[in-house]
N, C-alpha and C positions, 0 to 999 in steps of 0.2 A: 504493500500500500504506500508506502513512502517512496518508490521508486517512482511509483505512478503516478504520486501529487509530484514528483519533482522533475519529471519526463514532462509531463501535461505543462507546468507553470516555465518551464523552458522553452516548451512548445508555442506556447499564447505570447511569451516575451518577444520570440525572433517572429511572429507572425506580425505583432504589434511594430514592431519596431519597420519592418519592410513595408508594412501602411503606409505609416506616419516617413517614413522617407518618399515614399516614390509619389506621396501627397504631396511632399516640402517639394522636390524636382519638377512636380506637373506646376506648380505655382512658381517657381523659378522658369520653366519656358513661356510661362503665359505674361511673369514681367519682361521680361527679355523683349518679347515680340512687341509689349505695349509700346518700349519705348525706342525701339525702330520703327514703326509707322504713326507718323505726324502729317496732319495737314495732307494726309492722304499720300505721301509719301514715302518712301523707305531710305533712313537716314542713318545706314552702317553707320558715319564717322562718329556720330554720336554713342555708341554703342564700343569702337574703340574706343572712347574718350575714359568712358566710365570701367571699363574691363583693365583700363591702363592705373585707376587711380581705388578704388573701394567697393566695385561691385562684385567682380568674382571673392565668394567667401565661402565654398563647397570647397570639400578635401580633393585633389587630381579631378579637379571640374572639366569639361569638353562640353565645348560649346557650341553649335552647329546651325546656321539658318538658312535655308533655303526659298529661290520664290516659288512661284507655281509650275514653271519650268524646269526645275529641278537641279536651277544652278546653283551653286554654295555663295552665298551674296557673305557670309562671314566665318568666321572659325577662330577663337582663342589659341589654337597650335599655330606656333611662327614656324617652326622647321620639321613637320611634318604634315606631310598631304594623306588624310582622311578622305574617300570618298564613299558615301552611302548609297547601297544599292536600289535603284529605280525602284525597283517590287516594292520597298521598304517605305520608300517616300509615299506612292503611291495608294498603300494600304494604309497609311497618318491621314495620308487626302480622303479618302473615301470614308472613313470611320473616325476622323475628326481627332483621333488619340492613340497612344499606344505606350506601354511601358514593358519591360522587360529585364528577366534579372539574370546579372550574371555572375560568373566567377573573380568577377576586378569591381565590380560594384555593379549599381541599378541606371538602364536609359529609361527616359521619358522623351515621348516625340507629340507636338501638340499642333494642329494645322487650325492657325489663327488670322484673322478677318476685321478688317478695321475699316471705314471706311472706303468699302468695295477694292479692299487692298488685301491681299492675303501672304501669310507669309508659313513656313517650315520649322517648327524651330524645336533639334534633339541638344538635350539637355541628359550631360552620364556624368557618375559620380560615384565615388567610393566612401557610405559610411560609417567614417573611423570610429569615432566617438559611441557611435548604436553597436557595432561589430563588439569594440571594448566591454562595454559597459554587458552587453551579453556573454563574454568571456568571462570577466566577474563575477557575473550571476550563475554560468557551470560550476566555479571554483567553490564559490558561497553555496552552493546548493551539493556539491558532492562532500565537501567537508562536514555541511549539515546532515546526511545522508550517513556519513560513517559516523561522527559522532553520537545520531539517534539508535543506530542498530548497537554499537558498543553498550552504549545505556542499554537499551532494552535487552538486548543478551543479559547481561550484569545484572539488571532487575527482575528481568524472567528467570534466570536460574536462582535466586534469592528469594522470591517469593515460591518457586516451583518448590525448593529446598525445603520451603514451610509448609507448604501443599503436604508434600509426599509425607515429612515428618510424622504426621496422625496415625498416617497408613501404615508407616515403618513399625511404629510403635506395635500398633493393631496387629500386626501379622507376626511381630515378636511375642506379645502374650498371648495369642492364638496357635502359635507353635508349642508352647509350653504346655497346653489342655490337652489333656489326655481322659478315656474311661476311669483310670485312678484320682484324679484329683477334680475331674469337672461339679463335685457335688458342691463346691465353697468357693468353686472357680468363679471370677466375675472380671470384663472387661472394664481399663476404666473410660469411666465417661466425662467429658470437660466440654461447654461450652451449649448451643444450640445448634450449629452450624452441621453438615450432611454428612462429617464424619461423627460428630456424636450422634445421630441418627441411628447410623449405619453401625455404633457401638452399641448404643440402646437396643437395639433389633436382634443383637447379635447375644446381649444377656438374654434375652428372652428365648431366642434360638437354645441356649449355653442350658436355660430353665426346663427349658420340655425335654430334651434331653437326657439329661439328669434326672427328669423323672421318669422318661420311659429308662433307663437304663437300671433306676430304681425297681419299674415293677416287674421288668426282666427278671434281676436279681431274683428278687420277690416269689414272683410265677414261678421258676424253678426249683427255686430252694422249697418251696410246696410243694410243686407237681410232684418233684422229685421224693420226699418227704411220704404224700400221699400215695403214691404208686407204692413206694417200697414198704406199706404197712401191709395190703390185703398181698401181697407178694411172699411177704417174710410168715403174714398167717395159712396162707397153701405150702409152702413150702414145710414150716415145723409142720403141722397136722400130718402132709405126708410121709414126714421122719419116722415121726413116730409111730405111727401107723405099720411102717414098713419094718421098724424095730423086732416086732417078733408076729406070729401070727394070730388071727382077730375071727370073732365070729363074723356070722353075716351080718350081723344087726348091726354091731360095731362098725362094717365097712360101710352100712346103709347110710350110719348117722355121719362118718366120716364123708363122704361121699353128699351129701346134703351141708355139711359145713362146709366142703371146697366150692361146691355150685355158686353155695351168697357170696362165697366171700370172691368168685371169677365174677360172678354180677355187679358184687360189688365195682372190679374192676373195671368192668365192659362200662359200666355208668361213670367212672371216675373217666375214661380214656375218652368217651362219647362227649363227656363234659367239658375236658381239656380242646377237644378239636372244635367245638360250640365256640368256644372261648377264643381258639385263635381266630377262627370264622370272623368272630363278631368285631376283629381287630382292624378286621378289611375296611379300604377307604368305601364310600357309597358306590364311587365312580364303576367298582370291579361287581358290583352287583345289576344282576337281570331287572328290572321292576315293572311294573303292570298292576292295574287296576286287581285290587282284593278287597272282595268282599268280608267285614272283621263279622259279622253277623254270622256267614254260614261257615266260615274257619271256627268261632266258639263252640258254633251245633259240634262238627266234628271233636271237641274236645272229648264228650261223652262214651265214644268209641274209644278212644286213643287212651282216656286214663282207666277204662274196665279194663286194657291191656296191659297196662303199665303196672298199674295197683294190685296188691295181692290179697288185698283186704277187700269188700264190696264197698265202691266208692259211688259216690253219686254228683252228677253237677247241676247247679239248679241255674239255670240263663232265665231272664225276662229282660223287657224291653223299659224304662224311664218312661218310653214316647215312641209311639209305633209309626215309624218314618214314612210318610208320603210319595220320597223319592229317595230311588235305589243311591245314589250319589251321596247322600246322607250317611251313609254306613260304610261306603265305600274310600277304601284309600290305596294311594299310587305307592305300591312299596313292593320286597321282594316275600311271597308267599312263603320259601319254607325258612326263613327266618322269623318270620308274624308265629306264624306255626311253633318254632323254638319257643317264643315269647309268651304263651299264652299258654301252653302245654305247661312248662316251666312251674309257673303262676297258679295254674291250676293244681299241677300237682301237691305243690306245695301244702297249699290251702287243703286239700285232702286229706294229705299226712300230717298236717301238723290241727288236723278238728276231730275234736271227740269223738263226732258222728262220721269221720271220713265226707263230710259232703262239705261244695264248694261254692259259694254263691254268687255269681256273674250276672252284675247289670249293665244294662249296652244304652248311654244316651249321646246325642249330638247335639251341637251348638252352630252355630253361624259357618264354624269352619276349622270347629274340633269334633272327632269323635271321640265320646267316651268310657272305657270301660272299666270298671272296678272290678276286683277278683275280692270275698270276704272269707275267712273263715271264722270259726269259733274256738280255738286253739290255746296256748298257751301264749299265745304273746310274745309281746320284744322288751325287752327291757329298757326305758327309756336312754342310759346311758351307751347302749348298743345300735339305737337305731338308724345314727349314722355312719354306722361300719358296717350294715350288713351287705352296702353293694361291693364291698372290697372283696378281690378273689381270696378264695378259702378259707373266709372268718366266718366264725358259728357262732351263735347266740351260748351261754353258759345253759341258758337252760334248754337248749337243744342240743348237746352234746351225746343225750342217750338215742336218738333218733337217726336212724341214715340218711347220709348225706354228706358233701365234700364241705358247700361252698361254693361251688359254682354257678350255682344258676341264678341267683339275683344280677352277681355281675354282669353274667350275657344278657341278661334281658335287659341292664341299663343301655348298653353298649349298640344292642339293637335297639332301643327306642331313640338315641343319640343317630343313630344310621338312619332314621323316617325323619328326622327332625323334629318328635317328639317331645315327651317329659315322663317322667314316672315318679311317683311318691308313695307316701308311708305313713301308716299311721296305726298305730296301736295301742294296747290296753294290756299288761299283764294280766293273765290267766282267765283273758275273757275274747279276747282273737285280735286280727290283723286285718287291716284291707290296703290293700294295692290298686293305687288309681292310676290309669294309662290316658296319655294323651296324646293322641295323634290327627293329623290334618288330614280332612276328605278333600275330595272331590268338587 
């Protein structure tokens, strides 16, 4: 850009400048002629007179007149013969003017009329003083030229230095975060500007991390924990068993304690893969229109299979919908399914009478379902840890069960864009309220 202002302003200077000369030259032939035609006559001597004492005042002036005949009537050169070519004169004559720039200086030729008198008159010159003064102006203008980029270099790397600085820092204590130390690890933050943004962003990044790397931990040091209990109880039952030999009844009841305790597993392992399932972003899920209304009917089926006790589920309606869109919502069905099952089951297992009680209402642009039973309860200090993987109520500890299924079902309700809540009563039941968006 500075080349450009200073190309441009060198440019307009020598353009100006050959203006305003060959304007100064066209007005120098037009006095020239005034004052050789007098009284309707052409009066050279007067014209030496003045050319000999104060009128030539142009640098290497040439001074040329001619009449209509195209004879040289004057010329300021004593010892040289000048003669201009006819075409030359000829074109001054027909177009009244002419100027032209050359390599030694600028002509001007001007075909002038005075009193029915006409005269030629080329007027050249070389200007010194305009030529200078625009050789000054390259010199002032390239000096100015290097001195701007020196500065700017020098300032650009000095402020670039302070630029990158943040970033330097940033990428040194971001090299030093590792899975060992990211739990207390913290970038620092100084100032408003887009690198404390971009540090700000980056604790928050440095935050969820640390805590998925926490429930990681977490998750396996349980799964692993969980798995290797009903594992290590197949395993002694079978030791011993095989220790010496057993009646039949003895292998019968042997043989019925390994079965719970493989169910046990097959539910723990069912449960763990729910769980990683329900980890998935939305984006990896199928969804489509599901009806929550006739996914509940099916609960009925599904938990007389699950339950080994006679269970029962009792559904009714808040408000018996108008339009099917009402009950319906955009999600993926065999996770709804996970969620509701889940819920149900629960509420089974944990009611005096095994039955479960699901009411289905909508709103403007929620559905909503409650699962209740009549159970033993949460305890109120528990109730906001029962959606963390593998935590159990103290006073559900005599009852089967991991731990996992509250978690997936928050996880899935978070995947529809939902909500889920809680509310209960010691040794008088629980109800679970689902809220998801129809249709």
């Amino acid at each position: 850009m500075l080349i450009a202002f200073a190309v441009l302003a060198y440019y307009f200077s020598a353009k100006s400048r050959k203006a305003e000369y060959l304007e100064r030259l066209e007005y120098r032939a037009r006095s020239i002629a005034n004052v050789i035609i007098e009284d309707g006559n052409i009066k050279v001597d007067l014209l030496r007179k003045l050319d000999r004492t104060t009128f030539q005042d142009l640098y290497k002036e040439t001074i040329l007149v001619y009449n209509t005949n195209y004879d040289l009537l004057y010329s300021n050169l004593k010892d040289t013969t000048i003669r201009t070519h006819p075409s030359l004169l000829k074109y001054i004559t027909e177009n009244k003017q002419y100027s032209y720039d050359k390599g030694s200086g600028e002509v001007v030729g001007v075909y002038y009329t005075e009193d029915n008198v006409s005269v030629i008159v080329i007027v050249s010159s070389f200007d010194r003083y305009g030529f200078q003064n625009l050789l000054n102006l390259r010199q002032i203008l390239l000096l100015e030229l290097i001195t701007a980029v020196l500065v700017l270099v020098g300032v650009g790397y000095f402020f670039a230095r302070k630029m990158v600085q943040p970033i330097d820092q940033l990428v040194q204590q971001v090299d030093s975060i590792n899975a060992n130390n990211m739990q207390d690890t913290q970038v620092a933050v100084k100032g408003k500007d887009e690198i404390a943004k971009l540090g700000a962003n980056f604790n928050t990044m440095l935050q969820r991390l640390s805590e998925s790397f926490h429930l990681q931990k977490s998750f396996v040091s349980n799964a692993s924990h969980e798995l290797r209990t009903p594992l290590a109880a197949i395993i002694s039952q079978l030791q011993v068993t095989l220790s010496k030999d057993r009646s039949k009844e003895e292998y019968l009841a042997l043989l019925e304690s390994v079965l719970e305790d493989a169910e046990n597993l097959s539910d723990l392992s069912n449960g763990l893969l729910q769980l990683a399932q329900s980890e998935m972003r939305q984006q990896e899920f199928v969804f489509s229109d599901v009806r929550i209304d006739e996914l509940l009917m099916e609960m009925t089926t599904l938990i007389r299979l699950k339950q080994k006790t006679p269970s029962k589920v009792d559904i009714r309606f808040i408000k018996v919908p108008d339009n099917d869109l009402l009950v319906t919502c955009f999600g993926n069905e065999s996770l709804l399914k996970v969620l509701f099952l889940n819920l149900v089951d629960n509420a089974c297992k944990f009611s005096h009478d095994n039955i479960a009680h699901v009411s289905i209402d909508f709103f403007t642009q929620y559905i909503l379902v409650q699962i209740k039973d009549n159970g033993i309860g949460i305890l109120p200090d528990e109730i906001n840890k029962i959606f963390e993987p593998f935590y159990r109520g103290q006073n559900a500890l005599q009852i089967r069960g991991h731990g996992l299924g509250l978690s997936i079902c928050k996880k899935i309700v978070q995947i529809h864009s939902g909500h889920i809540t809680v509310t209960s009563t010691p040794a008088e039941g629980t109800t679970f309220t689902v809220i998801l968006p129809h249709l």
